[in-house]
PAKOL-586073 format. One record per residue (C-alpha): x, y, z; residue in one letter. Coordinates in steps of 0.001 Angstrom, whole numbers, padded with zeros to 6 digits, always signed. Example, Ala and Ser with C-alpha at 12.3 -4.5 7.8 and 13.67 -1.06 7.14 Angstrom:
REM PAKOL-586073
+012300-004500+007800A;+013670-001060+007140S;
END
This chain:
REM PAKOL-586073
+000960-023573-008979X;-001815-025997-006779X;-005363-025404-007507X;-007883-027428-006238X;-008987-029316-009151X;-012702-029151-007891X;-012635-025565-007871X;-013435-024574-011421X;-010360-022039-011348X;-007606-022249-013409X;-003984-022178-012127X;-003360-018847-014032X;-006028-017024-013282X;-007084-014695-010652X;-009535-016380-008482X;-011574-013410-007870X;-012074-012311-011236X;-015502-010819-012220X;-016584-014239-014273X;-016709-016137-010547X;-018367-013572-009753X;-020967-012967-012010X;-021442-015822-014066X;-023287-018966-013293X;-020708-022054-013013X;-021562-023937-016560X;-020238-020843-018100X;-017064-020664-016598X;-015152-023206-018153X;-015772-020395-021781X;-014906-017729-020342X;-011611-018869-019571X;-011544-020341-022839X;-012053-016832-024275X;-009974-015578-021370X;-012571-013219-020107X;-011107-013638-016594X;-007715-011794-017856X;-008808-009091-019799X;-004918-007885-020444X;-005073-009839-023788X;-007526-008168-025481X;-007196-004839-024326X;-003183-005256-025325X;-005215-006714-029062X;-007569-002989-028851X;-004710-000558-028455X;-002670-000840-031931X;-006396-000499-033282X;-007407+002102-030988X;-003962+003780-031779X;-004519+003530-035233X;-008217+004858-035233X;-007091+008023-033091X;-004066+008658-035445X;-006712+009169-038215X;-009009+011014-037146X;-006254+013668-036367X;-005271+013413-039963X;-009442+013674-040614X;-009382+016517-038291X;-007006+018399-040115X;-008294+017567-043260X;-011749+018752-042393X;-013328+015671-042827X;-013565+014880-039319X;-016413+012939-037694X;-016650+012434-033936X;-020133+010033-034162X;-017997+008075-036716X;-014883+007853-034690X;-016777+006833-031439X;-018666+004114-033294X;-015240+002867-034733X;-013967+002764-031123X;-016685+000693-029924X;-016176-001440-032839X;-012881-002141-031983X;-013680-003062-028774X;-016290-005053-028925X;-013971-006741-032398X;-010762-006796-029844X;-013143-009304-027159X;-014688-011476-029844X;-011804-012560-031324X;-008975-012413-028873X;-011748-014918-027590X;-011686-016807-030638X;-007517-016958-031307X;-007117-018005-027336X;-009555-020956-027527X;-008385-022061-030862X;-004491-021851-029691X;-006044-024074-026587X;-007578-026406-028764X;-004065-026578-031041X;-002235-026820-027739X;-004636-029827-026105X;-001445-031921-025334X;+001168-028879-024207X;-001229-027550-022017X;-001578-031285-020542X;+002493-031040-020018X;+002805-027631-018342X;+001810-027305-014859X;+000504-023400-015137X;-001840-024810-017470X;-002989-027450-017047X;-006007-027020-015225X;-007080-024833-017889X;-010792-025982-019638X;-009744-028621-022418X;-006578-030390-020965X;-008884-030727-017422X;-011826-032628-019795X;-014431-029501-018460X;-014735-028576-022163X;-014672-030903-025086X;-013270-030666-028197X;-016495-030169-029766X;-017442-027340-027501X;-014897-025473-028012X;-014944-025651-032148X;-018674-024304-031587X;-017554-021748-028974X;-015193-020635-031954X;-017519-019835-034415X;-019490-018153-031983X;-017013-015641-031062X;-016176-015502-034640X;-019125-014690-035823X;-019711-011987-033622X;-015963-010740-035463X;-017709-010772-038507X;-020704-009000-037687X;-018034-006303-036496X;-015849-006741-039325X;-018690-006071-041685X;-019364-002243-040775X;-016521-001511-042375X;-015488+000050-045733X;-014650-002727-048409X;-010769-002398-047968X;-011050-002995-044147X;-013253-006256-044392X;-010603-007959-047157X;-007584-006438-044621X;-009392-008387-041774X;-010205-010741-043286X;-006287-011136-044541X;-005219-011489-041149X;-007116-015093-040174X;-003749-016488-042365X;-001364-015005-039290X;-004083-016256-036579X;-004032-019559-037925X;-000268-019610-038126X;+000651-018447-034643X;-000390-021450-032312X;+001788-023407-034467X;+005025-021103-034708X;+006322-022164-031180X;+007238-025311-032898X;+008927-024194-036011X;+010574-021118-034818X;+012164-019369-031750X;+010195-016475-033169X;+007281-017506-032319X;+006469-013747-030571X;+006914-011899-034375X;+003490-014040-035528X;+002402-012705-032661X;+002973-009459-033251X;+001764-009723-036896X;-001735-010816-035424X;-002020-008577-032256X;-000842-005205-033953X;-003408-005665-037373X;-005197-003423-035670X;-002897-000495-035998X;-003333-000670-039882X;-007330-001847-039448X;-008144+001747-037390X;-006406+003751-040345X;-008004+001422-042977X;-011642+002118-041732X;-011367+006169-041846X;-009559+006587-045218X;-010687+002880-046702X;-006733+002915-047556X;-003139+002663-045684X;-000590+004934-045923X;+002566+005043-044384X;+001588+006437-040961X;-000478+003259-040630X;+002676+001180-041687X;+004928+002511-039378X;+002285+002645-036380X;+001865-001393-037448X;+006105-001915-037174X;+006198-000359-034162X;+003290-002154-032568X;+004771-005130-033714X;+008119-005047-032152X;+006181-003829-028668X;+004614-007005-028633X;+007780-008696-029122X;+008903-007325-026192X;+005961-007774-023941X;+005390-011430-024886X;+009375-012161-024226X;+008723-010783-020370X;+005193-013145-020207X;+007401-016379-022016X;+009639-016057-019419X;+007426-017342-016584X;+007063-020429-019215X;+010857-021163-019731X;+011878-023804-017808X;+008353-026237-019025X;+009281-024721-022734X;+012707-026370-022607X;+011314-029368-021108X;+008916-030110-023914X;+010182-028481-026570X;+008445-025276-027060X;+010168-022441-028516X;+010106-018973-027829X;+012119-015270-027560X;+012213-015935-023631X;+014716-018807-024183X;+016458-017489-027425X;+017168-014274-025782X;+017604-015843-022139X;+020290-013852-020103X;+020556-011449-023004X;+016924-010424-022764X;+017500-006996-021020X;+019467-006202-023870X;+016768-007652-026558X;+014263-005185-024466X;+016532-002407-025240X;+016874-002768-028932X;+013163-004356-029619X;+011535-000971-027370X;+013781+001604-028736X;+012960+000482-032201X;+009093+000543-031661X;+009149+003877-030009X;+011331+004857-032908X;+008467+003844-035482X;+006000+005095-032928X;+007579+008761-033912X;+008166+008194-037468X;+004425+007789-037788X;+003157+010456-035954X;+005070+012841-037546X;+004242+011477-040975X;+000946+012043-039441X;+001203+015323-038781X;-000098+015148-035258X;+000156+017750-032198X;+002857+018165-029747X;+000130+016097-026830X;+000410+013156-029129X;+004416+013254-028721X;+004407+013548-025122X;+002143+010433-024527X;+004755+008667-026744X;+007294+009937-024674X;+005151+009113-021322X;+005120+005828-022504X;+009079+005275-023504X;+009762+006154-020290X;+007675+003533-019199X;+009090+001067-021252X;+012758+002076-020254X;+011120+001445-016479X;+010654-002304-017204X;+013982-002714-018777X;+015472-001279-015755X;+013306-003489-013381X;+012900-006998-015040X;+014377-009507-012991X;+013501-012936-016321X;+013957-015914-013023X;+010746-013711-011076X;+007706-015580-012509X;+005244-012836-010637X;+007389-009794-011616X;+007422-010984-015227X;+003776-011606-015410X;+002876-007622-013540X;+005300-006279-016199X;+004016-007822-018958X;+000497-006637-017576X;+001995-003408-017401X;+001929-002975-021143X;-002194-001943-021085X;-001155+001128-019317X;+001326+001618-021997X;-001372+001364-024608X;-003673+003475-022709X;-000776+006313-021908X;-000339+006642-026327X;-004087+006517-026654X;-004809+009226-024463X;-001849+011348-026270X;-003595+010827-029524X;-007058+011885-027993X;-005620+015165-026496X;-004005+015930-029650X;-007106+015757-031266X;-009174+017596-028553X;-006956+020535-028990X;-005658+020197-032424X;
END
């Protein structure tokens, strides 16, 4: 894609995103950093723990121990939690892929590999982020702060599986679905296996989301070496979908009904397999712009099995 390289933009961005908009031009260059301009990746990082928040309180809920102030603060939590540090992982996978991003034209223009952003910058714009993660982090129970802070191991892993692996999508998954054991974890200060199986099947979703966005990546991949689940699966990925989706709606269910929760809960599930079966059907992995609006797609998937889980607890 051709950007203007005095434009500030980045090649794989939308250009009329609210940070053009809003903030003053020195800023931009962290804000793409933290990906502010494409909010998709850290609302698709808030769902499992959004998921996983609104699948306890139903168990809460039934136990009697229900609290709506504390399950509204833990949503906002998780959101502000889900910003800060998708923030922090994308500029610290930016500054681990300095050179790829150089190689690969969709990227290229991006903050670091254009020289709008130093090194240093960006290590400070880390900690920034990071610490703001912390401060979240810490209004947790005990249990949750040492399960957070377990996770940093799979963050610091990920930027680094595309070499080692042609999984590089299941670290992935690890990192973006911690959340669906992180929402459980700060109601009961415990996991069970609801939590587990919520976690599983969050984790094979993002498989199969971040297949459909590697796709658009494939052919500058095989050129310089990166690995992925776009070109291990390749014309086989429809099938992949088939078996990676089923599966996580499959865990989806097991958890809610070790979870105990109502029959609304089971219909967003089922609103949202239907959904999943839609891309399946529809993905055409040589259409750059379809792979990219399906992958996007996913946050409506999230939101359709969050809103389940809310009306199951409004009318439990």
């Amino acid at each position: 894609m051709s950007i203007n390289p005095d434009s500030g933009r980045v090649a794989d961005a939308p250009s009329d995103n609210w940070v053009y908009r809003v903030l003053p031009r020195s800023l931009w260059p962290y804000a793409q950093l933290a990906r502010w301009d494409r909010p998709i990746g850290w609302q698709l990082l808030m769902w499992p723990c959004l998921w996983s928040a609104a699948l306890a309180a139903n168990v809460a809920r039934a136990a009697s121990s229900y609290s709506m102030s504390q399950f509204v603060w833990h949503l906002l939590l998780f959101v502000i939690g889900s910003i800060a540090m998708r923030g922090a992982g994308c500029t610290y996978n930016d500054l681990v892929d300095h050179e790829i991003d150089k190689a690969v034209a969709r990227t290229r223009s991006r903050p670091l590999p254009s020289g709008r952003v130093t090194r240093g910058q960006a290590k400070l714009f880390i900690a920034l982020q990071a610490l703001v993660g912390l401060l979240v982090l810490l209004q947790f129970n005990l249990f949750s702060v040492m399960l957070g802070i377990a996770s940093l191991a799979i963050v610091a892993i990920y930027p680094f599986a595309k070499r080692f692996t042609d999984w590089p999508q299941f670290f992935l998954g690890l990192a973006f679905s911690w959340g669906a054991l992180m929402g459980w974890s700060a109601q009961f200060g415990t996991l069970s296996l609801a939590a587990i199986a919520l976690f599983g099947g969050a984790v094979v979703w993002t498989i199969g989301y971040d297949t459909i966005y590697a796709h658009q990546d494939k052919e500058d991949d095989a050129l310089i070496g990166v690995r992925s689940t776009a070109r291990l699966f390749a014309e086989r990925t429809r099938q992949w979908l088939v078996s990676l989706y089923g599966l996580s709606v499959l865990l989806i269910l097991v958890s809610f009904a070790l979870a105990g929760v109502g029959i609304l809960a089971y219909l967003g599930l089922a609103v949202a397999a239907g959904m999943l079966a839609w891309q399946i059907v529809t993905i055409d992995i040589d259409d750059p712009d379809q792979c990219l609006a399906l992958f996007k797609f996913n946050g409506v998937v999230g939101l359709i099995l969050f809103v389940g889980l809310l009306a199951a607890l409004a009318f439990a």
